[in-house]
C-alpha positions in Angstrom: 0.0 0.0 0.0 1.0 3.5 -0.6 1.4 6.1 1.5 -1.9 8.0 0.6 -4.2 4.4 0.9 -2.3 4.6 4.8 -3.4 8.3 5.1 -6.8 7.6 4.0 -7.4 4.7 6.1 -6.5 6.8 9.2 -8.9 9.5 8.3 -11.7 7.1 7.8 -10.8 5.0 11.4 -10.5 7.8 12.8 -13.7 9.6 11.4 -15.6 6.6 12.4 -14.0 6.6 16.3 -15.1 10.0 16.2 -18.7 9.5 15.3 -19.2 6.9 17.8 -17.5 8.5 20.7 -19.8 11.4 19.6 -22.8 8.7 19.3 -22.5 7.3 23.1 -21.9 11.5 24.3 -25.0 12.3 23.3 -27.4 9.1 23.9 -25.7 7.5 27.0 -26.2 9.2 30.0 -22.8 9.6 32.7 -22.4 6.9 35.3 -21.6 9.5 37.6 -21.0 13.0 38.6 -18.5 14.5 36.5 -16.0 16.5 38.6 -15.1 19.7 37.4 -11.7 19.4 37.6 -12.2 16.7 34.5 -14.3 19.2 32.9 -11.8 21.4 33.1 -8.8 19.2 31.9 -10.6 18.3 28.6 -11.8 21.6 28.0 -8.0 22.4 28.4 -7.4 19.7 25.7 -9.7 20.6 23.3 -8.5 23.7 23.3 -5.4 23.0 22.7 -5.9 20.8 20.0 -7.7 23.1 18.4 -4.6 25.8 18.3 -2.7 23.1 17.1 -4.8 22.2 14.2 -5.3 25.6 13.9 -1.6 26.5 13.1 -1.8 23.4 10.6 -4.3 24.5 8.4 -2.5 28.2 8.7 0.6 26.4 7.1 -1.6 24.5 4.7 -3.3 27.3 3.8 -0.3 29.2 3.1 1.0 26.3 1.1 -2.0 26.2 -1.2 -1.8 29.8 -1.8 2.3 29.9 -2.9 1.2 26.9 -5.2 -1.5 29.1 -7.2 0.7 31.3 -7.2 3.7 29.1 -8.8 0.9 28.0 -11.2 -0.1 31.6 -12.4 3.0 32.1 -12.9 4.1 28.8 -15.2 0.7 29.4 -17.2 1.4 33.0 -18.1 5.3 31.7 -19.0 3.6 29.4 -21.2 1.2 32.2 -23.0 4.0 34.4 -23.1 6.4 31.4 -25.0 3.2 31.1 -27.0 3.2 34.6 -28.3 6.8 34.5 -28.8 7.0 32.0 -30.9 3.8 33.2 -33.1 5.4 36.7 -33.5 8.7 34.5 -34.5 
């Protein structure tokens, strides 16, 4: 297997983890009281996780932009090789 078939094998594990933990959170009810100091330890997580996806999608984002970028630039090279070699 490739490395993207690994990638997207992850994504869809993980997707489907995901959905049920988020399945048995909504329908099953707690076992017990929930201390607040657990509430705020995954609050704490969550938010962390979030900056650090955050920052990754700034990168990817930033990635995707200098590409388009590259490719504008190729594609008018290629018209302007075009016109050259018409006016040739």
């Amino acid at each position: 297997m490739d490395l993207l078939t690994h990638k997207d094998i992850k994504f869809y594990f993980c997707t489907l983890i995901g959905a049920a933990l988020l399945f048995t959170a909504l329908f099953i009810p707690p076992v017990g009281v929930i201390e607040t100091s657990v509430l705020y330890g995954g609050a704490s997580f969550l938010i962390l996780a979030g900056v650090v996806e955050g920052a990754d999608v700034k990168g990817i984002l930033r990635e995707i932009r200098l590409l388009r970028e590259q490719k504008k630039e190729i594609i008018q090279d290629q018209i302007k090789e075009k016109k050259d070699d018409e006016n040739a």
